[in-house]
C-alpha angles and dihedrals in degrees: 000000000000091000090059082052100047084047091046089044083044091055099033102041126207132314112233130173124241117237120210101198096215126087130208120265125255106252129202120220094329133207094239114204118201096135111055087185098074077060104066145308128248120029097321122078104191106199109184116197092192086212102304128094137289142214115190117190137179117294117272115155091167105028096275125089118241131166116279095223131197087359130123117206113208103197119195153168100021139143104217119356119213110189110181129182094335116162126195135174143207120192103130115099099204090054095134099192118100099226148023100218125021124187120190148101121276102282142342119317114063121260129214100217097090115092114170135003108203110187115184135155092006121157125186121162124189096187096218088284113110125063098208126019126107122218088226136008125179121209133187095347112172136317139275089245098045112026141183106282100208134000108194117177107173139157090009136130135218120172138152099046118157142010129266117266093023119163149167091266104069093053087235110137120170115183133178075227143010122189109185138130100061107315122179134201143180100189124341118201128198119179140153084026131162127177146163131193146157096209123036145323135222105342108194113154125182094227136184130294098276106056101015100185087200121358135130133184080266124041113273126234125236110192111186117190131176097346132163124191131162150188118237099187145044097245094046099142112212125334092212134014118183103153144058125228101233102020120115099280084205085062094055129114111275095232134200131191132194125179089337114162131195120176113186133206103272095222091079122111093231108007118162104324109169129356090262128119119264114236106152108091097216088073095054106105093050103036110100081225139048110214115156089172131020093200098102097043143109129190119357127244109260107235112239139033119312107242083222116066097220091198111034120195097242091056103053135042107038097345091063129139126165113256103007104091095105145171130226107234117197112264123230113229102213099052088051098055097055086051096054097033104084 
């Protein structure tokens, strides 16, 4: 009997869990949100922080958690923002807002009063219907000189995003996230991620003066982990865009990545190549990153799908637990047979 187990453990592998390295903040008397209709009615949910601090959990109208479904919640005006295992849902076509989930101040002009955004846990799925509308968009996010002092988006999952045949003519841009309207960052985190889009990625430039999309008195820091994002179809723009062509290389954000993957659609003229970091800015539009330096870079997106979903369905979203979303690593066979022989 212990021999058909040693040979099951051998195939399978172990379970291990996946660890995010960032923990939640501390909150103090917190707005909690279980129930997205005292918000609203229609296709908008408006949750006002009036400068203290949220909590946004999944949506349970009666106790029990159940996907929010053809909704957008603008959240606004808050110190420090907790979602956790919301799951929210867009299937319906006609849907006429522009994104499931926005995060600013009240209006434009950034405001010093946001510490700290703490995503975990989070699902949205498109479903490949709408044409333009972005899973989540940032807008007017602290100042340069107060910035946010940590973005963490970690064992979450946003898929669906974007239409087939999208381009820049129609002025439809769909995006996992958008980051625009003066947004300001110390250190953003994203681990345990999976996304899919048609579109594009995580579109992050660091813009002019004017409209920087992330951008702090010091250079911010991006750390990507365990991260899987991918193109499903062939017109899918960049996958990630950090940088902008023409900005101070020496002003953009110092980026790691470790075990980041990016697969793009394969139609493309250029598409990923070699793990090596684009440069050139004729390639652009159909690299699956925007990199206009690598000095300020560690590690290099591995081009294709991770064999491993860092973020599976039945682990986000309502069905979400801290610390058991998990991986199965190859076993040795050796390793495990000393440990079952007596």
């Amino acid at each position: 009997m212990k021999y058909y187990l040693l040979i099951i453990i051998a195939v399978l592998g172990t379970v291990v869990p996946i660890q995010a390295t960032q923990t939640p903040p501390i909150l103090e008397n917190p707005l909690v949100v279980s129930n997205y209709d005292n918000y609203g009615t229609g296709s908008t949910r408006i949750v006002d922080g009036n400068g203290g601090d949220v909590l946004l959990l999944a949506h349970a109208p009666n106790g029990q958690p159940q996907v929010l479904k053809n909704v957008r919640l603008n959240i606004a005006n808050f110190r420090r923002l907790h979602i956790k295992g919301l799951d929210i849902e867009l299937d319906d076509p006609s849907f006429p807002e522009s994104r499931a989930i926005g995060l600013r101040t009240s209006g434009s002009g950034g405001s010093p009063l946001i510490e700290e955004i703490f995503i975990e846990g989070l699902r949205i799925e498109n479903n490949f219907i709408q044409d333009n509308s972005d899973a989540i968009a940032m807008f007017w996010i602290g100042t340069a000189e107060a910035p946010v002092n940590r973005l963490v988006i970690q064992n979450s999952r946003i898929t669906g995003v974007g239409i087939a045949g999208l381009d820049d003519g129609n002025g439809a841009h769909p995006d996992i996230m958008q980051f625009q309207a003066e947004v300001f960052i110390k250190d953003v985190y994203i681990e345990n991620f999976t996304g899919t889009t048609m579109y594009q990625g995580i579109f992050a430039p660091w813009d002019d003066a004017n409209s920087p999309a992330i951008a702090s008195t010091s250079a911010p820091n991006w750390h990507l982990k365990d991260v899987n994002i991918s193109s499903e179809d062939y017109s899918t723009h960049r996958l990630l865009v950090f940088q902008n062509e023409g900005g101070s290389v020496a002003d953009f954000p110092v980026t790691s990545f470790e075990n980041v993957y990016l697969s793009q659609g394969q139609n493309h003229s250029f598409g990923v190549g070699g793990a090596v970091v684009h440069v050139d800015p004729t390639l652009f539009d159909d690299s699956p990153y925007e990199f206009v330096s690598a000095a300020r870079i560690t590690g290099v997106p591995t081009p294709g799908r991770s064999s491993i979903d860092f973020a599976p369905r039945d682990k986000v979203g309502i069905f979400y637990k801290p610390g058991e979303i998990t991986t199965i690593l190859p076993a040795m066979w050796g390793e495990l047979k000393n440990q079952i022989e007596p």
